[in-house]
GULO-15441 format. One record per residue: x, z, y of N, C-alpha, C, O in turn; residue number from 1; residue in three letters. Coordinates in nm, 2 decimals, always signed. Layout:
% GULO-15441
<rec <X Z Y> <X Z Y> <X Z Y> <X Z Y> NUM 'ALA'>
...
This chain:
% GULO-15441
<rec <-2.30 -3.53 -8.47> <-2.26 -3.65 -8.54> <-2.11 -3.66 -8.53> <-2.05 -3.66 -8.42> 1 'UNK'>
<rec <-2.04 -3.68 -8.65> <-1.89 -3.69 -8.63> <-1.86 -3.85 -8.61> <-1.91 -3.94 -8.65> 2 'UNK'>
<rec <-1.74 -3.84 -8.52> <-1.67 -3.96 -8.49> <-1.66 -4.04 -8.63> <-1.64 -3.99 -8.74> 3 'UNK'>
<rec <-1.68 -4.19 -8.58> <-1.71 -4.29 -8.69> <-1.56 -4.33 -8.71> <-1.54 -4.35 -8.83> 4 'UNK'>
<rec <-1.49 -4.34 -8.66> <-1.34 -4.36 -8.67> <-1.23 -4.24 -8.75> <-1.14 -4.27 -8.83> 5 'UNK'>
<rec <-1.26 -4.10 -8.70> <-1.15 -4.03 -8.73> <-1.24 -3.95 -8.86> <-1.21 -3.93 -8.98> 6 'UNK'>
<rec <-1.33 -3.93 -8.81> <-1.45 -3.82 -8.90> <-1.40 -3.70 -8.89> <-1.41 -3.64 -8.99> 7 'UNK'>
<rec <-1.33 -3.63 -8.78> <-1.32 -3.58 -8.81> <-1.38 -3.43 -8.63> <-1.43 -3.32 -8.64> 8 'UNK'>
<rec <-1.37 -3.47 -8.54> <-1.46 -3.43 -8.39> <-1.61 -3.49 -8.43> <-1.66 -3.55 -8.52> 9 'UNK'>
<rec <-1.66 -3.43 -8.32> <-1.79 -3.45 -8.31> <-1.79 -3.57 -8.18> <-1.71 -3.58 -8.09> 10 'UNK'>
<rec <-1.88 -3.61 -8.21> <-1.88 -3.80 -8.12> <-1.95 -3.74 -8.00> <-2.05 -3.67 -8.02> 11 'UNK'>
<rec <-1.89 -3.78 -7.87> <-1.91 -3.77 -7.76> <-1.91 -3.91 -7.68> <-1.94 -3.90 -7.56> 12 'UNK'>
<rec <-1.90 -4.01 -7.71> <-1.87 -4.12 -7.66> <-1.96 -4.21 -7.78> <-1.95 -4.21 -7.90> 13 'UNK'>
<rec <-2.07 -4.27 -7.67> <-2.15 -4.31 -7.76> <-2.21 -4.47 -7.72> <-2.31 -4.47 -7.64> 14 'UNK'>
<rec <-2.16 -4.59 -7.76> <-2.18 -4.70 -7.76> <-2.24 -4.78 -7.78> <-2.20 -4.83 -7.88> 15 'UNK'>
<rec <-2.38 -4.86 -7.73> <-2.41 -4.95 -7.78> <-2.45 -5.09 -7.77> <-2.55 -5.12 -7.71> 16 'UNK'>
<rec <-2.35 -5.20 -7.84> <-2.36 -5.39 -7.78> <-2.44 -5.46 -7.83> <-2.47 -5.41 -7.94> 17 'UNK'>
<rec <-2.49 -5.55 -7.81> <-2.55 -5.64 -7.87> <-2.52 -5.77 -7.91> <-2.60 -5.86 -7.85> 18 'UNK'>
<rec <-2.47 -5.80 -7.95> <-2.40 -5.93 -8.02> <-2.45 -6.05 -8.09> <-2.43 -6.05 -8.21> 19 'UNK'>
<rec <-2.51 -6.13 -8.03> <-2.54 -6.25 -8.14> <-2.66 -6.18 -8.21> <-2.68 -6.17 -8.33> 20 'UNK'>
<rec <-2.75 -6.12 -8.09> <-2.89 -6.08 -8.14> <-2.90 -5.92 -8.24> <-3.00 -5.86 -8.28> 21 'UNK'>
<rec <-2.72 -5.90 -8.26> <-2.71 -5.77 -8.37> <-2.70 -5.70 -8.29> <-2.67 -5.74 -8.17> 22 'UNK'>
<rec <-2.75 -5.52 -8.33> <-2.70 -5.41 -8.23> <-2.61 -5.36 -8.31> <-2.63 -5.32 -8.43> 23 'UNK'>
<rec <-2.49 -5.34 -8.24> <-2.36 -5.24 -8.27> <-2.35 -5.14 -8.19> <-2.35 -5.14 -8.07> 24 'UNK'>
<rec <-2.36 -5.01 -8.29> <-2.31 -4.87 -8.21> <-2.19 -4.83 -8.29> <-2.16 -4.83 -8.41> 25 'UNK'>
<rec <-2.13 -4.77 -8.14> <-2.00 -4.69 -8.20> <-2.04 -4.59 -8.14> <-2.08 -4.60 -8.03> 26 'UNK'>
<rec <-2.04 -4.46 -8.21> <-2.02 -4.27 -8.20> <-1.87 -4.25 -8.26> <-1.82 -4.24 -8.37> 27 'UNK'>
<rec <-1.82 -4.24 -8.10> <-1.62 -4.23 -8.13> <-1.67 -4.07 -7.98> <-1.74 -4.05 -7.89> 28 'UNK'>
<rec <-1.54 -3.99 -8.07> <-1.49 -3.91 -8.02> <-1.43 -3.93 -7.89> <-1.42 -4.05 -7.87> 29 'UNK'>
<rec <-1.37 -3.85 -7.79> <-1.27 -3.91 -7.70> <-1.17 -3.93 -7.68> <-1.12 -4.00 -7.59> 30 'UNK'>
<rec <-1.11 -3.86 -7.80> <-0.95 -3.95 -7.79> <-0.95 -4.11 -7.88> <-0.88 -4.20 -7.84> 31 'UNK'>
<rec <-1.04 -4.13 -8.02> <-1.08 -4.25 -8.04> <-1.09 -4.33 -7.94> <-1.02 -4.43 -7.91> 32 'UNK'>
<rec <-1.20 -4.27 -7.86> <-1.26 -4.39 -7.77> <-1.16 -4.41 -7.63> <-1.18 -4.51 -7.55> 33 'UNK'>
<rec <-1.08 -4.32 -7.61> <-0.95 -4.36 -7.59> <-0.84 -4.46 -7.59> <-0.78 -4.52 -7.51> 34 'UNK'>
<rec <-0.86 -4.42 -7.77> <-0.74 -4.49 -7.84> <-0.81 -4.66 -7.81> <-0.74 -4.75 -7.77> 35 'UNK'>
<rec <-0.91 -4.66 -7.84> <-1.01 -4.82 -7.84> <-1.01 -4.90 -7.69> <-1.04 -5.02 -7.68> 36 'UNK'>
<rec <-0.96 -4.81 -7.60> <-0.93 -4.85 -7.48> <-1.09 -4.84 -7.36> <-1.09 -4.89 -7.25> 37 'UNK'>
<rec <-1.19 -4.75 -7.43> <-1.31 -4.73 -7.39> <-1.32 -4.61 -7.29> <-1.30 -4.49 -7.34> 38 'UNK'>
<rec <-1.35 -4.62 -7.14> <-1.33 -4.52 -7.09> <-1.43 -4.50 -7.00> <-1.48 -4.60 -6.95> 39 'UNK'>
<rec <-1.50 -4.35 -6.93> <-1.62 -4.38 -6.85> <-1.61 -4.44 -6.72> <-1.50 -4.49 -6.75> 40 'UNK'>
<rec <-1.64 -4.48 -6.61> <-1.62 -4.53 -6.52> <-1.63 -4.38 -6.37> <-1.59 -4.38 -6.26> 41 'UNK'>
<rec <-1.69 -4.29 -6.46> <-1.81 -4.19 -6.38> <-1.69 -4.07 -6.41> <-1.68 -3.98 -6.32> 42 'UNK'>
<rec <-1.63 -4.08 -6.51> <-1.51 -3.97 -6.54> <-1.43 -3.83 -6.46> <-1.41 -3.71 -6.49> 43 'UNK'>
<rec <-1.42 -3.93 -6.35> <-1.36 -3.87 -6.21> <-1.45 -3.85 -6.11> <-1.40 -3.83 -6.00> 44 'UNK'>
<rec <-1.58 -3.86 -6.13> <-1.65 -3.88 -6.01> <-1.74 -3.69 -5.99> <-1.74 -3.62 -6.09> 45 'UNK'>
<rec <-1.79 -3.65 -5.89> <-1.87 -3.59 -5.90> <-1.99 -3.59 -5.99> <-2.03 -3.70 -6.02> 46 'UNK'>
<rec <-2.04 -3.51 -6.02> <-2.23 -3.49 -6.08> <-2.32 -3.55 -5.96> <-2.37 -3.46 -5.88> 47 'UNK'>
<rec <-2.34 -3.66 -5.94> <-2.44 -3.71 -5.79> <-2.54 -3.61 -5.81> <-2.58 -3.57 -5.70> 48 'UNK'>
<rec <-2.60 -3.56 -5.88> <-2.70 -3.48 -5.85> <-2.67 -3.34 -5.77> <-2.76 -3.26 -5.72> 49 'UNK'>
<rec <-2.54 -3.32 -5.77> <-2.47 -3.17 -5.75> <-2.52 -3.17 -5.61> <-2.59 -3.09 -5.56> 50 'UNK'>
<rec <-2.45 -3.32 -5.55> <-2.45 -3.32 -5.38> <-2.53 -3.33 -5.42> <-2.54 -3.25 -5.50> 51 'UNK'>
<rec <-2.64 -3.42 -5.40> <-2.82 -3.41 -5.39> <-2.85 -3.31 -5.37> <-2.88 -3.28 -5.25> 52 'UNK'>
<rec <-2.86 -3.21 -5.49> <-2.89 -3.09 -5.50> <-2.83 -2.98 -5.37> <-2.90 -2.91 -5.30> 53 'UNK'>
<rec <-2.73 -2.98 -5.38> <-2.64 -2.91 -5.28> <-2.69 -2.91 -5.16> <-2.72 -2.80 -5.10> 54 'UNK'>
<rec <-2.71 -3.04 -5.10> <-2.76 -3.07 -4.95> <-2.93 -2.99 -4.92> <-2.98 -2.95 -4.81> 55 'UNK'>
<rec <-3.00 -2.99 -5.08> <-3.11 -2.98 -5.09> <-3.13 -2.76 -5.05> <-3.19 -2.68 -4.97> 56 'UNK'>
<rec <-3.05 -2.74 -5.16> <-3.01 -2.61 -5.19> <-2.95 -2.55 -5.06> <-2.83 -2.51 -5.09> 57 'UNK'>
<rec <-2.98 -2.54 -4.95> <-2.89 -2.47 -4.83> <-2.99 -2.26 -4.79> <-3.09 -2.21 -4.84> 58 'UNK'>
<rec <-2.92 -2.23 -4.72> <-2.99 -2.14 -4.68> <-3.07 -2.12 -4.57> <-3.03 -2.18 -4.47> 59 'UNK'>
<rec <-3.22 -2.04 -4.56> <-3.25 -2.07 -4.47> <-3.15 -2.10 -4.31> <-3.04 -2.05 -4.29> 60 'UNK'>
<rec <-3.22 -2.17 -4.24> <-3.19 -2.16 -4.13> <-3.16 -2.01 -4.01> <-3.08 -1.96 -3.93> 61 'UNK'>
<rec <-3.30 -1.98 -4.05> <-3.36 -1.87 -3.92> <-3.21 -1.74 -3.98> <-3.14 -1.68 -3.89> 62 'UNK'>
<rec <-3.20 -1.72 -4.15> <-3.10 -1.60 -4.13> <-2.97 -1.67 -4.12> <-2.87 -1.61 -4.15> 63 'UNK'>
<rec <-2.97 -1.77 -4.10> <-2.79 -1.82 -4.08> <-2.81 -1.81 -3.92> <-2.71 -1.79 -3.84> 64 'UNK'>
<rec <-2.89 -1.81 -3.89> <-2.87 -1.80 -3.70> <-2.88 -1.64 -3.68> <-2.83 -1.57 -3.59> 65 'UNK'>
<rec <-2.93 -1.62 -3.73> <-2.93 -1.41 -3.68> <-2.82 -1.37 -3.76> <-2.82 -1.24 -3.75> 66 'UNK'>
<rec <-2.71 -1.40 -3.84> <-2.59 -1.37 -3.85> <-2.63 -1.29 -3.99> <-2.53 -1.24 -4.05> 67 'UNK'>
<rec <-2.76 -1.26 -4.04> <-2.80 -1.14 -4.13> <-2.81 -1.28 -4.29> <-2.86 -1.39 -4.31> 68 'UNK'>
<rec <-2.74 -1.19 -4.35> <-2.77 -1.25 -4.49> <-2.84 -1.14 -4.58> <-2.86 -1.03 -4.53> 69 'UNK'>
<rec <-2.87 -1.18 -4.68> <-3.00 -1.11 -4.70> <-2.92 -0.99 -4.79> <-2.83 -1.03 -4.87> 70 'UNK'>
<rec <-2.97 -0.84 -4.80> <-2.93 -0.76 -4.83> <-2.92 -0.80 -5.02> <-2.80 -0.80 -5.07> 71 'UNK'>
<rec <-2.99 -0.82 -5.09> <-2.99 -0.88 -5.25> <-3.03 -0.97 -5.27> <-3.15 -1.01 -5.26> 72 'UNK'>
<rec <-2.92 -1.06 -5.34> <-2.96 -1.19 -5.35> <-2.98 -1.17 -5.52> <-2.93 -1.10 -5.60> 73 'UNK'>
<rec <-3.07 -1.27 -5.52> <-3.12 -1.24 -5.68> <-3.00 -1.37 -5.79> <-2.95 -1.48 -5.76> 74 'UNK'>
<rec <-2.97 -1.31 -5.89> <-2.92 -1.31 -6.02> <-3.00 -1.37 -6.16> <-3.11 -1.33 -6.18> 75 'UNK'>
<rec <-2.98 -1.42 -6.19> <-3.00 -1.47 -6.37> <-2.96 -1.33 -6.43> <-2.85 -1.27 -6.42> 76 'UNK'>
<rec <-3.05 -1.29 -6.49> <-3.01 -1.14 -6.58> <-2.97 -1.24 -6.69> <-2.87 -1.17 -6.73> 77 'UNK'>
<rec <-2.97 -1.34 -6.76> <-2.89 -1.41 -6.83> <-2.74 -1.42 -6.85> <-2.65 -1.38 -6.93> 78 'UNK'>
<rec <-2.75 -1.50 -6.73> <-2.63 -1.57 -6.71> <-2.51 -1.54 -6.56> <-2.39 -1.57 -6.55> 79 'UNK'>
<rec <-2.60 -1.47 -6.48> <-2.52 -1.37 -6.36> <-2.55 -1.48 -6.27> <-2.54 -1.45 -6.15> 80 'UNK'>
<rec <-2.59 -1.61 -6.29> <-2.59 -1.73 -6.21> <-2.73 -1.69 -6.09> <-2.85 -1.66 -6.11> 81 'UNK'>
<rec <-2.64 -1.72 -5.96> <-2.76 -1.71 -5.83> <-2.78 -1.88 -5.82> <-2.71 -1.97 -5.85> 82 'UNK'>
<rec <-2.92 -1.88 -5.74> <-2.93 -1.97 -5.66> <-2.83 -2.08 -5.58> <-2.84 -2.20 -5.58> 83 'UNK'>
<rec <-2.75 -2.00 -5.52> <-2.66 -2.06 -5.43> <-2.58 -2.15 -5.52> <-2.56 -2.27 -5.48> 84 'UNK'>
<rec <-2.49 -2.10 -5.70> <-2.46 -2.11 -5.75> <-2.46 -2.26 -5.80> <-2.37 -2.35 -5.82> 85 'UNK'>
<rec <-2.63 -2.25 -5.82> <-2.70 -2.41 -5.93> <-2.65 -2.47 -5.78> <-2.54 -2.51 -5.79> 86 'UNK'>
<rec <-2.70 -2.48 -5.63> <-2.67 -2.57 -5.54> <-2.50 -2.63 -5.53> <-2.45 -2.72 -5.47> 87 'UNK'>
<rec <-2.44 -2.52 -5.62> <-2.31 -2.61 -5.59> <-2.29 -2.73 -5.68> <-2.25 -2.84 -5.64> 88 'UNK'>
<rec <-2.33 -2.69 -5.84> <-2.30 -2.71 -5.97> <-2.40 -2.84 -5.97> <-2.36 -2.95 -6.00> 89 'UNK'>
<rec <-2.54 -2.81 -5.94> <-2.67 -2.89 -5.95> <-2.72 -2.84 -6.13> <-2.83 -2.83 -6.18> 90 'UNK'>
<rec <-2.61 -2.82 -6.18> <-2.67 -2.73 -6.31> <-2.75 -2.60 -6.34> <-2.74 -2.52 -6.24> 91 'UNK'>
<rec <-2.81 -2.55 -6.41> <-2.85 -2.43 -6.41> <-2.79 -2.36 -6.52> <-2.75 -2.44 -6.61> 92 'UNK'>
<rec <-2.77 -2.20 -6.55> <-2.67 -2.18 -6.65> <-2.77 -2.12 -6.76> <-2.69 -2.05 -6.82> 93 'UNK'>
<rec <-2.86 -2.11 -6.79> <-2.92 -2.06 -6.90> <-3.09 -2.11 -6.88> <-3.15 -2.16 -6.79> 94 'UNK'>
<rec <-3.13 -2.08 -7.00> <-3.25 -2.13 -7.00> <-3.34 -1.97 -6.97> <-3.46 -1.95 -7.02> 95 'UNK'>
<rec <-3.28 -1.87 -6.89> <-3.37 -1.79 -6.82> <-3.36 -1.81 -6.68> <-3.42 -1.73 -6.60> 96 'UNK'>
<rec <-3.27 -1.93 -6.63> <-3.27 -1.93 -6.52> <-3.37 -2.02 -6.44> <-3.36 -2.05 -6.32> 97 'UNK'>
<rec <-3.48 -2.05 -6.52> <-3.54 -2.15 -6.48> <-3.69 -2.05 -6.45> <-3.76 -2.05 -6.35> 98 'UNK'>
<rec <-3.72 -1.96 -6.58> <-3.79 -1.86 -6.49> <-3.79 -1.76 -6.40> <-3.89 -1.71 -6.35> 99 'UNK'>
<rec <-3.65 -1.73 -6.38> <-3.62 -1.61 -6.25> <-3.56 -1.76 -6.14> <-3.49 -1.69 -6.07> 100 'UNK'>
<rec <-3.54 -1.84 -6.10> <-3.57 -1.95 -5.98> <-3.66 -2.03 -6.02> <-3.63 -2.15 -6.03> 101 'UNK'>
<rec <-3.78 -1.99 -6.06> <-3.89 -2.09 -6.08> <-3.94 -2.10 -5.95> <-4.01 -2.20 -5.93> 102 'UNK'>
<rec <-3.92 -1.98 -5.81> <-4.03 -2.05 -5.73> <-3.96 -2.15 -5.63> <-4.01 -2.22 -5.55> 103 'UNK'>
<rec <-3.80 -2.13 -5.66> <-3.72 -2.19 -5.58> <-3.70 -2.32 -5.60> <-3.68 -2.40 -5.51> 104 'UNK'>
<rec <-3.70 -2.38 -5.78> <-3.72 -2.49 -5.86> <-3.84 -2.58 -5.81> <-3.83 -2.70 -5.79> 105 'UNK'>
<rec <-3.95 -2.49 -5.79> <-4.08 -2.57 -5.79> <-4.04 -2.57 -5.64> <-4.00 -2.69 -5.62> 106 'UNK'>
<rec <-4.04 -2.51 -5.55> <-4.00 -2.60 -5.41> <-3.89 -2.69 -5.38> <-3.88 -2.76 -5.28> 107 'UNK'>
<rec <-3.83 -2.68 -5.47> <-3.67 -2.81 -5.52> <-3.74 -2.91 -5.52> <-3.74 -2.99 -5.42> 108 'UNK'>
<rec <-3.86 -2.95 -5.66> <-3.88 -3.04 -5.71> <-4.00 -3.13 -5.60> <-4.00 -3.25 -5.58> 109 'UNK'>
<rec <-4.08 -3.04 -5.54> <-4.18 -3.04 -5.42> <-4.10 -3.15 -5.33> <-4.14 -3.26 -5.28> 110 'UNK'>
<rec <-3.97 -3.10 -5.33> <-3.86 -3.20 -5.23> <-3.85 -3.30 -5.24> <-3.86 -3.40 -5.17> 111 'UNK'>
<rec <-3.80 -3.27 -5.40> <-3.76 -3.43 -5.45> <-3.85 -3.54 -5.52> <-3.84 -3.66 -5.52> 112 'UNK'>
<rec <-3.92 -3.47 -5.58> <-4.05 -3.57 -5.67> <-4.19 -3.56 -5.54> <-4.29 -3.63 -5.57> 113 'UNK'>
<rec <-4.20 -3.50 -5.45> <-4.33 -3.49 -5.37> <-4.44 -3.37 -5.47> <-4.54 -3.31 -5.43> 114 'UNK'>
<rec <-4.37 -3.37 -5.60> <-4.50 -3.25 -5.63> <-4.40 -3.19 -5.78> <-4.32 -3.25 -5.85> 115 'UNK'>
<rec <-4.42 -3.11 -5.78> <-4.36 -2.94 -5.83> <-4.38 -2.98 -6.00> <-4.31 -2.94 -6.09> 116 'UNK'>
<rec <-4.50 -3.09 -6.04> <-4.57 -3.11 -6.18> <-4.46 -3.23 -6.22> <-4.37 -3.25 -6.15> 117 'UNK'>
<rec <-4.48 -3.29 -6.34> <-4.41 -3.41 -6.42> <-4.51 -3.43 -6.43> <-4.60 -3.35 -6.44> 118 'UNK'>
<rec <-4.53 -3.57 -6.41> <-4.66 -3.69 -6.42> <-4.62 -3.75 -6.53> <-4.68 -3.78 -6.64> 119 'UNK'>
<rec <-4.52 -3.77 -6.50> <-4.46 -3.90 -6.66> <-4.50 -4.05 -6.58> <-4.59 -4.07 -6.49> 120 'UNK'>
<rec <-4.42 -4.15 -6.65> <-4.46 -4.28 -6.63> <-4.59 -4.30 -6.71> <-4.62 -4.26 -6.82> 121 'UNK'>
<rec <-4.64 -4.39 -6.61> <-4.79 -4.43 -6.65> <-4.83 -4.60 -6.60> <-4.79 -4.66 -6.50> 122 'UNK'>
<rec <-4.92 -4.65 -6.69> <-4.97 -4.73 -6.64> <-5.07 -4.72 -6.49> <-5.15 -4.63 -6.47> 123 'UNK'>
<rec <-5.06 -4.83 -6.41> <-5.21 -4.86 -6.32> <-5.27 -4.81 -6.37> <-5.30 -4.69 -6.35> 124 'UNK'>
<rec <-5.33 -4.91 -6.46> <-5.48 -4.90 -6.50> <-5.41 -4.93 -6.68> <-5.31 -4.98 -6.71> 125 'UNK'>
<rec <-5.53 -4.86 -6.80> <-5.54 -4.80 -6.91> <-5.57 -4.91 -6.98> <-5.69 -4.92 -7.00> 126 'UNK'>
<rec <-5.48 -5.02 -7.04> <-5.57 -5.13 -7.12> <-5.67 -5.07 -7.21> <-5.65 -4.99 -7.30> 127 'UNK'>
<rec <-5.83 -5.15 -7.16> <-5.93 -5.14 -7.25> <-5.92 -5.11 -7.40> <-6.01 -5.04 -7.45> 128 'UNK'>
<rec <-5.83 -5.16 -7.46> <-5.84 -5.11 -7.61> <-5.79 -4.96 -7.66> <-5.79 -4.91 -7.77> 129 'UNK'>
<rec <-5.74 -4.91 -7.51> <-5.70 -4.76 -7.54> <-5.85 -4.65 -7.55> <-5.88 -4.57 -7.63> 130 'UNK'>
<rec <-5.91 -4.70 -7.44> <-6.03 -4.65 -7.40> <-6.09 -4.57 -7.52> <-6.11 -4.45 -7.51> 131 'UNK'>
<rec <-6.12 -4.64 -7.63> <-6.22 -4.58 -7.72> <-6.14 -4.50 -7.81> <-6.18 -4.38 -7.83> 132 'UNK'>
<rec <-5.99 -4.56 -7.88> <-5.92 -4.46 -7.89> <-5.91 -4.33 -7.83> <-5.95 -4.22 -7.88> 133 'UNK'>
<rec <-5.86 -4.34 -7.72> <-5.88 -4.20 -7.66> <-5.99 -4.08 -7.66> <-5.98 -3.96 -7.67> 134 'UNK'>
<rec <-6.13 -4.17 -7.63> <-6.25 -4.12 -7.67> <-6.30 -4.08 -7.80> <-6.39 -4.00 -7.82> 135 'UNK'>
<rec <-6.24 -4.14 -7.88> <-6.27 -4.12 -8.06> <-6.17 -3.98 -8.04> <-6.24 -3.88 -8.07> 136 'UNK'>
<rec <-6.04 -3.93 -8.01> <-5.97 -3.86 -8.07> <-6.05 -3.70 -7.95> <-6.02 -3.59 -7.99> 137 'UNK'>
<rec <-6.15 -3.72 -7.84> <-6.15 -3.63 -7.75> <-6.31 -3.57 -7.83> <-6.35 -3.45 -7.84> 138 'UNK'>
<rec <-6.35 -3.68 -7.87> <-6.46 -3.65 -7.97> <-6.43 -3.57 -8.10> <-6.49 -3.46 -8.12> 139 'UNK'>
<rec <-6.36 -3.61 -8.17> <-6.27 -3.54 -8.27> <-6.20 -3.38 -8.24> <-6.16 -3.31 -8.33> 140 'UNK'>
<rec <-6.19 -3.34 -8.14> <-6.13 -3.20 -8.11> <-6.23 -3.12 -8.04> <-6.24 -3.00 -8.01> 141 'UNK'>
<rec <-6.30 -3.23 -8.02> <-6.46 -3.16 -7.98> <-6.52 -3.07 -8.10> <-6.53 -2.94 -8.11> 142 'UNK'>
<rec <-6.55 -3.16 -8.17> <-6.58 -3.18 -8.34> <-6.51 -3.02 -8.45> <-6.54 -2.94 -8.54> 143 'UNK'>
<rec <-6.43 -3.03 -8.39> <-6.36 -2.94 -8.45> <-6.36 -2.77 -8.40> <-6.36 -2.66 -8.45> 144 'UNK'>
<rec <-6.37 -2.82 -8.25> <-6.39 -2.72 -8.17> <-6.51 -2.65 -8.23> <-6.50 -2.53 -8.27> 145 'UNK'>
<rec <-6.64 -2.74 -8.23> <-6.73 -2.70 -8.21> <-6.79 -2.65 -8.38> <-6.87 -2.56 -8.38> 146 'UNK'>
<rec <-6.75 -2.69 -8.47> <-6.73 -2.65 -8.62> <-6.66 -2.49 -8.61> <-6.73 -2.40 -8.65> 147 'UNK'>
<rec <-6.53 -2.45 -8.55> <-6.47 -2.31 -8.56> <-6.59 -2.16 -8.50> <-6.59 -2.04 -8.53> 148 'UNK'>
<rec <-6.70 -2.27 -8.38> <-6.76 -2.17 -8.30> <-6.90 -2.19 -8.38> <-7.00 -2.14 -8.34> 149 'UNK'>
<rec <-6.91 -2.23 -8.47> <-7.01 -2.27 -8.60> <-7.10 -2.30 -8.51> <-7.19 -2.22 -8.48> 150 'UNK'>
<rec <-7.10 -2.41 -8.46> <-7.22 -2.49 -8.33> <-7.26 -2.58 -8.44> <-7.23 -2.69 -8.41> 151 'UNK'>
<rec <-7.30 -2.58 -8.52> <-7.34 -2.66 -8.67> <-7.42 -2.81 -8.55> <-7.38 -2.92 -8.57> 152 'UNK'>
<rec <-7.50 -2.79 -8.45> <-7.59 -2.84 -8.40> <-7.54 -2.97 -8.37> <-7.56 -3.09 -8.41> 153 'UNK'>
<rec <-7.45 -2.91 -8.23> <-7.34 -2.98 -8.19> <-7.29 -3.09 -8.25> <-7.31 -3.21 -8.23> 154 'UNK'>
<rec <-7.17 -3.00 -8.37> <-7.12 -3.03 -8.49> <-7.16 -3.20 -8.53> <-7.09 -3.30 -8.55> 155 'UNK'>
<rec <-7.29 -3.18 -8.54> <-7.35 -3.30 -8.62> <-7.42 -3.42 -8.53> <-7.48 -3.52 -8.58> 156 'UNK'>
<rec <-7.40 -3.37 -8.36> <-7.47 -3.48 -8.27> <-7.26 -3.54 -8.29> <-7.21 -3.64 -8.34> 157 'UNK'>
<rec <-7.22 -3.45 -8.22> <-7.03 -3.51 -8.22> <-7.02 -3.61 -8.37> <-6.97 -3.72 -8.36> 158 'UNK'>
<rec <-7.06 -3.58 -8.50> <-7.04 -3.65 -8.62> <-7.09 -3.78 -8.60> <-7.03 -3.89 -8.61> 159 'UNK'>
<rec <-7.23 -3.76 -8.56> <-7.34 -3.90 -8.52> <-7.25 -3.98 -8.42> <-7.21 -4.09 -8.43> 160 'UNK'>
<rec <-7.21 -3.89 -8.29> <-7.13 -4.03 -8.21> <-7.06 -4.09 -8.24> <-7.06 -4.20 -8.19> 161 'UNK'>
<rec <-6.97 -4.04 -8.37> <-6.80 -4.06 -8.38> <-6.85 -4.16 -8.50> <-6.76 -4.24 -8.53> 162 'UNK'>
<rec <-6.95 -4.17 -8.55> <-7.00 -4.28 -8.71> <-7.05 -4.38 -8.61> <-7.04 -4.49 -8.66> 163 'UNK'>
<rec <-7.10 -4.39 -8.48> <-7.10 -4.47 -8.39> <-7.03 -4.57 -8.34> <-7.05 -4.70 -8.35> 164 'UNK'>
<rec <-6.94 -4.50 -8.29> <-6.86 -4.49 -8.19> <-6.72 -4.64 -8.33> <-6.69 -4.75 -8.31> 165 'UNK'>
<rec <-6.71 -4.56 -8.41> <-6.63 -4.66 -8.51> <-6.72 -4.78 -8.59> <-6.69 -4.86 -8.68> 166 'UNK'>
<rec <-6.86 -4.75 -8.53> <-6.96 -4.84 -8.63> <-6.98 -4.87 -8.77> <-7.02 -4.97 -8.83> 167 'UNK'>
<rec <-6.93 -4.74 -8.81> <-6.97 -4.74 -9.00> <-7.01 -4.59 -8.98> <-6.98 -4.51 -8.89> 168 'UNK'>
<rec <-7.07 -4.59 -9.10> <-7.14 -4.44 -9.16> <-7.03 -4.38 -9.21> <-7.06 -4.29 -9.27> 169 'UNK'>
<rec <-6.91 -4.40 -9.21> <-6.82 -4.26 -9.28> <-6.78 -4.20 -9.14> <-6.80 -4.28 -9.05> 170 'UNK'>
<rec <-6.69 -4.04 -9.10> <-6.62 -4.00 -9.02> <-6.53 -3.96 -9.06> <-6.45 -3.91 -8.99> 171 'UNK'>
């Protein structure tokens, strides 16, 4: 997206106020958003995740005390980027780096989230009116499933539920 002001950079500085119930965004470049007197607060600061990361990212113990570092340390055939590297940066440098330190990632995340998976935000508990939706759409891929493996049988008990299930005769 090019800056709204110069049109002429691509917008890096991205704004948005709310005013008397309106939402205003500005997408200004950085010397715009400069010029506007708009500046990050975070600018000068470290990546907080780097140190997180960093403190997280150490080497074992047991070979820092036997004075032995480990004869090959492994590489990104990508990007040349080691392990040690993401612990300074907290970044990773390519998107092959995530499967040659995947087992180091998944014990990263083990650290920091308690489990290696993304859960995602969720409710407690599932308001009841999701319930049948959910069930109509699990019925439905059933349905379909079971149509490709020509379960004709199946096929037409899953039809019967789902004409049920919405309480009219069409599916």
């Amino acid at each position: 997206m090019l800056c709204q002001d110069c049109h002429q950079n691509e917008s890096t500085v991205h704004l948005t106020q709310i005013v008397n119930n309106k939402k205003l965004v500005l997408n200004l470049c950085k010397d715009c958003a400069e010029k506007r007197g708009f500046h990050s607060p975070f600018e000068h600061m470290p990546f907080p995740l780097a140190e997180l990361v960093t403190g997280m990212v150490t080497p074992k113990a047991s070979s820092a005390k036997s004075g032995r570092r480990s004869a090959k340390v492994k590489k990104c055939p990508g990007c040349g980027m080691t392990f040690e590297d993401f612990g300074k940066s907290g970044r990773l440098g390519c998107g092959q780096c995530y499967t040659t330190f995947h087992v180091e990632l998944t014990d990263l995340l083990r650290k920091i989230h308690g489990s290696p998976k993304h859960r995602g935000k969720g409710t407690v508990a599932e308001p009841e009116y999701i319930k049948p939706m959910k069930e109509e759409t699990r019925l439905r891929d059933e349905l379909k499933k079971a149509i490709e493996e020509e379960d004709f049988e199946k096929a037409a008990t899953l039809r019967d539920l789902i004409r049920s299930s919405l309480g009219t005769e069409q599916a």
